[in-house]
N, C-alpha and C positions, 0 to 999 in steps of 0.2 A: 634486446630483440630487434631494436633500430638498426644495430651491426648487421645482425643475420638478415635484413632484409636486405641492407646497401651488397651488402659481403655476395650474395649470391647473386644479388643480380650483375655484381660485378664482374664475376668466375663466368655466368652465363654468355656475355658480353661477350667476354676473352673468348671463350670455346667458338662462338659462332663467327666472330670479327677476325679474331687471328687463330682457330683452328685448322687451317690450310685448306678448306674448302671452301667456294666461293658461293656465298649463302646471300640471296637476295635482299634489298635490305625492309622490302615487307615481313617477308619471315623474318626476320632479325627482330623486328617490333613485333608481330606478331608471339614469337615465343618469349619472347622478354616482356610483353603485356600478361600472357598467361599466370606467368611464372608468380610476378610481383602481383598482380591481382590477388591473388591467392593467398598470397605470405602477407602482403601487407592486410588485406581482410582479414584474415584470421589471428593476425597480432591485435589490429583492435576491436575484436570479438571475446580474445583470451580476455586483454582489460578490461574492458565494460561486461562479461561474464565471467567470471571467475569458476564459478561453479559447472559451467559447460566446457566439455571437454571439446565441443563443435569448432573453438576456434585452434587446438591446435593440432587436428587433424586440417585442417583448410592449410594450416602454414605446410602440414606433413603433403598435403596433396603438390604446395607447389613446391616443395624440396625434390618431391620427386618427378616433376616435370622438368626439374634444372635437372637434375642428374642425368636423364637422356639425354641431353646434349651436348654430352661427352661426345657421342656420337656425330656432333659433326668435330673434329680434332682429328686430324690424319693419324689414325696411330691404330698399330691394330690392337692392343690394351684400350684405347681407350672404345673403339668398336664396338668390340666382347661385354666393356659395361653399358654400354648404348643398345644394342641388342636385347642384354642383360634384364635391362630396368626400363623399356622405351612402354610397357602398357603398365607398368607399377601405379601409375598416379591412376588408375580406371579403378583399382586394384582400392586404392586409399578414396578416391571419389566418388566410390558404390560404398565402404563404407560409411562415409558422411552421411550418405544418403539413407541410409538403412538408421541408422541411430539419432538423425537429428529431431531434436533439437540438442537433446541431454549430450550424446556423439558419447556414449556407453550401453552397452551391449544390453539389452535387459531382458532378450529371450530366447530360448535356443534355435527357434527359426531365423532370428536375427544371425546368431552364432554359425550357423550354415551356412547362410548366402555370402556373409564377409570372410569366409573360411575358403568358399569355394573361388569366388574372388581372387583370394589370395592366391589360390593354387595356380591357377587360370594364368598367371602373370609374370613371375620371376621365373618358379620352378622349370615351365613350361619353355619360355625362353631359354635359358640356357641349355635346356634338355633339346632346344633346335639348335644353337651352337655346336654343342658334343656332338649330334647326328648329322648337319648337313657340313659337306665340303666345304673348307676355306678360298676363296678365290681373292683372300686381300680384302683391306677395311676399305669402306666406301662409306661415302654421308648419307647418314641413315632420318636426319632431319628435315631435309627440304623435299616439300611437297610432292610425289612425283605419279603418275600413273601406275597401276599397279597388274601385271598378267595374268589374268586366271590359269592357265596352261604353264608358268613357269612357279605357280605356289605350291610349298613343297604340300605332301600329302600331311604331315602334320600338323601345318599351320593353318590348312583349310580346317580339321579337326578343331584346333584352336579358335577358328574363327565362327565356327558355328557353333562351336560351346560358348564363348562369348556373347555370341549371338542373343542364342538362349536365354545365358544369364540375364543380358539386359532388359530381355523381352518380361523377364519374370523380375525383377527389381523396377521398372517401370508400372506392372500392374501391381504390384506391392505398395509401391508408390502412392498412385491416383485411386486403389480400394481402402487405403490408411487415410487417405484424403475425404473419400465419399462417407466414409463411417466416423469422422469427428465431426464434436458440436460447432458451433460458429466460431466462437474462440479459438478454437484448434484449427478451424480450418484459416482463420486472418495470420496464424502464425505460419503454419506448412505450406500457405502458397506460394510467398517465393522457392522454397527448396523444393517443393515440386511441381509446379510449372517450368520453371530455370530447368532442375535436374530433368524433367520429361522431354524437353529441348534439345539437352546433350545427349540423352539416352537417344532419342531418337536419330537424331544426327549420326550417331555413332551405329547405330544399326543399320543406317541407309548407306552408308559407308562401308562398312563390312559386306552388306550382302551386295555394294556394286562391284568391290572386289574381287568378289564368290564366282560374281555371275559375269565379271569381264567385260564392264563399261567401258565404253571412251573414255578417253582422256577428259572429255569435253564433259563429262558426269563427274568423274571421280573427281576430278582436280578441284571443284569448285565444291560439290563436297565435304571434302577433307578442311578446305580453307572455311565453309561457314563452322565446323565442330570447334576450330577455336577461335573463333568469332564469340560464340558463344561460351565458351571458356572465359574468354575475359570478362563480359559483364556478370557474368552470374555470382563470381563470390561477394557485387556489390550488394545484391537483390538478397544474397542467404547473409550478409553482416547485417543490414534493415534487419530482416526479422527476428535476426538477434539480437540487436539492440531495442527495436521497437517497445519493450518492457519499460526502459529507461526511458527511451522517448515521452512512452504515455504519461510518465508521472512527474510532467510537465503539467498535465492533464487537473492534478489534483491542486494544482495551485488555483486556475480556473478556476475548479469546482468551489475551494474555498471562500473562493473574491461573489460567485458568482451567491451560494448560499448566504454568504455573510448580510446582505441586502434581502433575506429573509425566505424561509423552505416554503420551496415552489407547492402548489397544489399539488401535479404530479409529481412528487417525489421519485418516484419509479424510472419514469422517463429519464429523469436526469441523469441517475445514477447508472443505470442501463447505456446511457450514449456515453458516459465519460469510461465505463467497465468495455464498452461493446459488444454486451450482452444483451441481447434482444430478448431471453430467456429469465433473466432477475426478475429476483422477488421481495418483496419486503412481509416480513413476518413480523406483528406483534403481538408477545405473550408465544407461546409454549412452540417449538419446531417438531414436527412428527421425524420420525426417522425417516434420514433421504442417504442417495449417493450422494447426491449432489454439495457442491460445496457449501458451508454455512458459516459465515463471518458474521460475528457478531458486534452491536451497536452500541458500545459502554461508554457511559462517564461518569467520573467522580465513585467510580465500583456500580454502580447502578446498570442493568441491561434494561435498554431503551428497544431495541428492535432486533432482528436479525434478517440477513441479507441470504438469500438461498440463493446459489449461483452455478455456473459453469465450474467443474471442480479443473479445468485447463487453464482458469487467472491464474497468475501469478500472485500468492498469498500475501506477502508483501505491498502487493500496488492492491490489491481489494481492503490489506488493511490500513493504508493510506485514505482511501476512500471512506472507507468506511470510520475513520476518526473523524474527518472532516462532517458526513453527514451527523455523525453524532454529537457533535460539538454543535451542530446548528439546530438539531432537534431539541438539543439541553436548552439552548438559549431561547428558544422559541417558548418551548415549555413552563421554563424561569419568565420568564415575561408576561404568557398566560396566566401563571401563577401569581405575580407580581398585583395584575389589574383584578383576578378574582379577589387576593388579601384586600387591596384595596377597598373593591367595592364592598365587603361582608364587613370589613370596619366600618367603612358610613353606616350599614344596614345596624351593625353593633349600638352606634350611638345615639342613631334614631329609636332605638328599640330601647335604649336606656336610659334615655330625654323620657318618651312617651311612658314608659314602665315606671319611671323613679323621679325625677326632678318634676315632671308635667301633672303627675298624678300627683302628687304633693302639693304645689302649688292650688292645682284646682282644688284641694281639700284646703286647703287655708282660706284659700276665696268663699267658698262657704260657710267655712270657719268660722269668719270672720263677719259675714252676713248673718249672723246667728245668734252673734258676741256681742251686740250692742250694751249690753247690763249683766253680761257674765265675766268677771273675772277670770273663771276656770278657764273658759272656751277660748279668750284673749294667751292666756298663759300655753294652752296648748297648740295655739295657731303660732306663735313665737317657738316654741320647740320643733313645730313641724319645716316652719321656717327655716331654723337652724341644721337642720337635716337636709333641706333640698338644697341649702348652702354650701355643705360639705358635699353631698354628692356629684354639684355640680364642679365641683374644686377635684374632685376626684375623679371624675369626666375628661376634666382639662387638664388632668395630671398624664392622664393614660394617653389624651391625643399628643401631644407634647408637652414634654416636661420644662416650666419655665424655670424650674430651680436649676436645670443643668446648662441652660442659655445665662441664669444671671451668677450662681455661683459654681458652676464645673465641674465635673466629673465626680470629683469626691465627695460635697454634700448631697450631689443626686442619689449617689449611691449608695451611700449611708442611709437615705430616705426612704431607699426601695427595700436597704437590709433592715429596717425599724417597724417596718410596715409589712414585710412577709409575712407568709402564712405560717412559713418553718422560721424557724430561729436561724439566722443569718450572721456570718462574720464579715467584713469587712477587712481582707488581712493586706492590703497595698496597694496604692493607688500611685500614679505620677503626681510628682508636684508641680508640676509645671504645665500651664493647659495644652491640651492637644486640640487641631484643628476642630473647628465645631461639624465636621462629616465624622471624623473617628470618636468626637464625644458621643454623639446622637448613635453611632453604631455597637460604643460600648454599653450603653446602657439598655438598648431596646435586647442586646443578648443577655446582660443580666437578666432584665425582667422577663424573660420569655423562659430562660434556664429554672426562674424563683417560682413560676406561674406555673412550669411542667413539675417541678420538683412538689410543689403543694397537691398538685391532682394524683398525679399519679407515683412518685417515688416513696411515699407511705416515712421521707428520713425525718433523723433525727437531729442535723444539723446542715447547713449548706457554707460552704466556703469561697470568695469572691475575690480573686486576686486580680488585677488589670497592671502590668511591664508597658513600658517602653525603654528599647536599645535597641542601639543604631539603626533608628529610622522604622522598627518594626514593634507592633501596639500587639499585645498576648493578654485576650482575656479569658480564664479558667473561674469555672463554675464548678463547683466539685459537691457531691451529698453522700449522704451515708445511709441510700436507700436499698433498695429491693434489688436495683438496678433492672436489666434486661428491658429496658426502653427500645418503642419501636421508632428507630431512626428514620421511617418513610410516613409518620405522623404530619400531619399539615405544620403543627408547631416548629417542629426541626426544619422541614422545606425551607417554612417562611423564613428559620434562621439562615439557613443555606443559603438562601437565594440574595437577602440583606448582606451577609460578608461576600457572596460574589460579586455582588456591583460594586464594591470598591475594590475587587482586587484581590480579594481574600481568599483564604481558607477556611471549612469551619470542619471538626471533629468530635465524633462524640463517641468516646469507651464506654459504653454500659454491659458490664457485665454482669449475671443476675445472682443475686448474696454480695456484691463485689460496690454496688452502689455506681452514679452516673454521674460524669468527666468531660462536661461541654469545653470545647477550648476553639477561637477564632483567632486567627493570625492573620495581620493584613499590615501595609505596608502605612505609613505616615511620616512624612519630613519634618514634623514640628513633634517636640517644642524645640 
């Protein structure tokens, strides 16, 4: 494609430089800017959109702006194609316009205007070659005044059909502009402010013609329409590419959420989208046109995003991972400080219920028992009960047996002490860091604590892997199954192998029994 851009504007060069006519060397830049403008924006339009066809019509608009400048080449072949193809590119440049962004056809109104277009321009051409006299090729390229009084009768026809067309492709234009949403309209305003520019230009140009201007009109003219030629295919590659641009945008957004989701969430996502219309929805969306990208992580729908159905679904689901990912983490952290605080409230309540109230019944007890045996004997058992409770207490806040002997006596302690009958089928021999012990065993016990309430089984199986660097603990029971994995118990598991890094999974199928499994990464042993 680098070829075909060197390659033509090389050809073009040649035609205007050494075509035997003396072509000023404004226009010489002048139509060698056009030309390359064109081709080179719509090569890099093709590559950064692939899917729009916009960029290689922009190349086809300047192929055929090179093509008429066969017309300046002393040759009367090369005349006939200069003649031939000299409004082609209005021909391919009202196309663009009528289909962009996509640059495919998608209605039969569309199909008309680039139809009639077409007719308007080559056909018509030639069909003034065959009717008007030969007087010999002349340079049909450099700027020049134009006679009302010597235009043949056909090409006035021509030129007020033209006319026409443009007048009705410009208000096609700027009513497809007034009737999209905001989105729509930050995409179509280069292509049609740019294109309402040349349309217009071009009309004032035709009807100075028409109407037999000076020189001192037409001349200058003729030079702003491709004045304007050459800036605009940069204005219509921006808005093509602007897609890719914004999702630079989402990096931003990233960096910016990662330091914690703003109050208005709304706003943010609204200014990075450029959608003034966004909406965030949580729990159930009614039926809309409107577009709906939804907020998931971990399979879980977090929110859903109603929006301009004119984003680009791609850069909204960019966005919208990003906000999701910061809504999880936010939420994990909520979750985090509430587990927290209901276990303090847990062991205040099981101090004050069990160990405290015991105690204080011994102290009475024991106020009581001066010359009873019995009372002595039962203040000693009661004793030995707020003993163990309180060892039991301190078992559940941290386990000392997994700080002094590791993974595998703790966990044997916790299969000895379930509610179900527990196996213990494999453990590492080798200790692993004391973050993946403390992780291994708070999922056993929560897996053995769910499996007692609620999986009604008959046996539970506890495997814990390490290889290569990666710790796999499987909880497995031969219950009821169909566990609700959005239960606080599972969260809290969820949220514990997240912090370090992890995964956590749970199959429960219901007759099928329930398949806790956490994967998380470990360097040791």
């Amino acid at each position: 494609m680098r070829i075909l851009w060197l390659g033509t504007g090389f050809l073009a060069l040649a035609a205007l430089v050494w075509g035997g006519y003396e072509v000023p060397v404004p226009a010489v830049v002048l139509n060698l800017a056009v030309g390359l403008a064109f081709i080179g924006a719509g090569i890099e339009a093709a590559d950064r959109r692939p899917d729009s066809l916009a960029g290689q019509l922009m190349i086809a608009v300047g192929l055929a702006w090179f093509v008429r400048l066969a017309g300046a080449v002393e040759a009367s072949w090369a005349y006939a194609v200069g003649v031939a193809t000299k409004t082609l590119y209005l021909a391919v440049l009202g196309h663009l316009l009528v289909t962009y962004p996509t640059g495919r056809i998608a209605s039969r109104r569309q199909r008309v205007v680039v139809s009639a277009a077409y007719l308007l321009t080559v056909p018509v051409n030639v069909g003034y070659l065959l009717l008007t006299p030969f007087d010999g090729p002349q340079n049909i390229v450099v700027i020049r005044e134009v006679s009302s009084p010597g235009i043949p009768v056909v090409a006035v026809v021509v030129l007020i059909g033209g006319i026409a067309l443009l007048v009705a492709l410009l208000a096609r234009m700027i009513t497809r502009w007034l009737r999209a949403g905001s989105v729509a309209r930050r995409d179509l305003g280069p292509v049609v402010w740019g294109g309402a520019a040349i349309v217009l230009t071009l009309v004032v140009t035709y009807a100075a013609a028409l109407l037999g201007l000076p020189a001192a009109v037409q001349v200058p003219l003729q030079w702003s329409t491709e004045i304007v030629l050459v800036g605009w295919p940069l204005a219509l590659l921006y808005g093509l590419v602007r897609a890719r641009l914004d999702r630079s945008a989402v990096g931003e957004l990233a960096v910016s959420l990662g330091a914690g989701v703003p109050e208005d969430l709304r706003s943010v996502l609204a200014r990075t989208l450029h959608d003034p219309s966004l909406e965030i929805v949580y729990g159930d969306v009614a039926p809309t046109s409107r577009g709906v990208t939804y907020l998931e992580a971990g399979g879980t729908r977090l929110a859903a995003l109603v929006h301009d159905p004119a984003l680009d679904p791609s850069f909204v689901r960019a966005v919208a991972a990003s906000a999701a990912l910061a809504v999880q983490n936010e939420s994990r952290a909520r979750r985090i400080v509430e587990a927290a605080d209901e276990a303090r409230r847990q062991v205040e309540r099981d101090l004050h219920d069990g160990a405290q109230q015991r105690l204080v019944s011994v102290l009475l007890t024991l106020r009581l028992a001066e010359n009873s045996p019995e009372l002595l004997a039962a203040a000693r058992e009661e004793l030995a009960r707020a003993l163990d409770e309180l060892r039991e207490l301190a078992r559940g806040i941290y386990p000392v047996l997994l700080s002094d002997a590791g993974l595998g006596p703790a966990l044997l302690s916790l299969a000895e002490r379930s509610a179900v009958p527990a196996v213990l089928t494999g453990v590492p021999s080798a200790r692993l860091s004391a973050v993946a012990e403390r992780t291994c065993y708070f999922v056993v016990a929560e897996a053995l604590t769910n499996a007692a309430k609620h999986a009604e089984a008959g046996e539970v199986l506890i495997e814990v892997t390490w290889v290569d660097g990666l710790v796999t603990v499987v909880v497995s029971d031969n219950g009821t199954g169909g566990a609700d994995t959005s239960g606080s118990g599972l969260r809290g598991l969820d949220d514990r192998v997240a912090a370090v890094g992890g995964r956590l999974t749970v199959r429960s199928v219901a007759g099928e029994g329930t398949s806790v499994r956490a994967e998380f990464s470990d360097p040791r042993p």
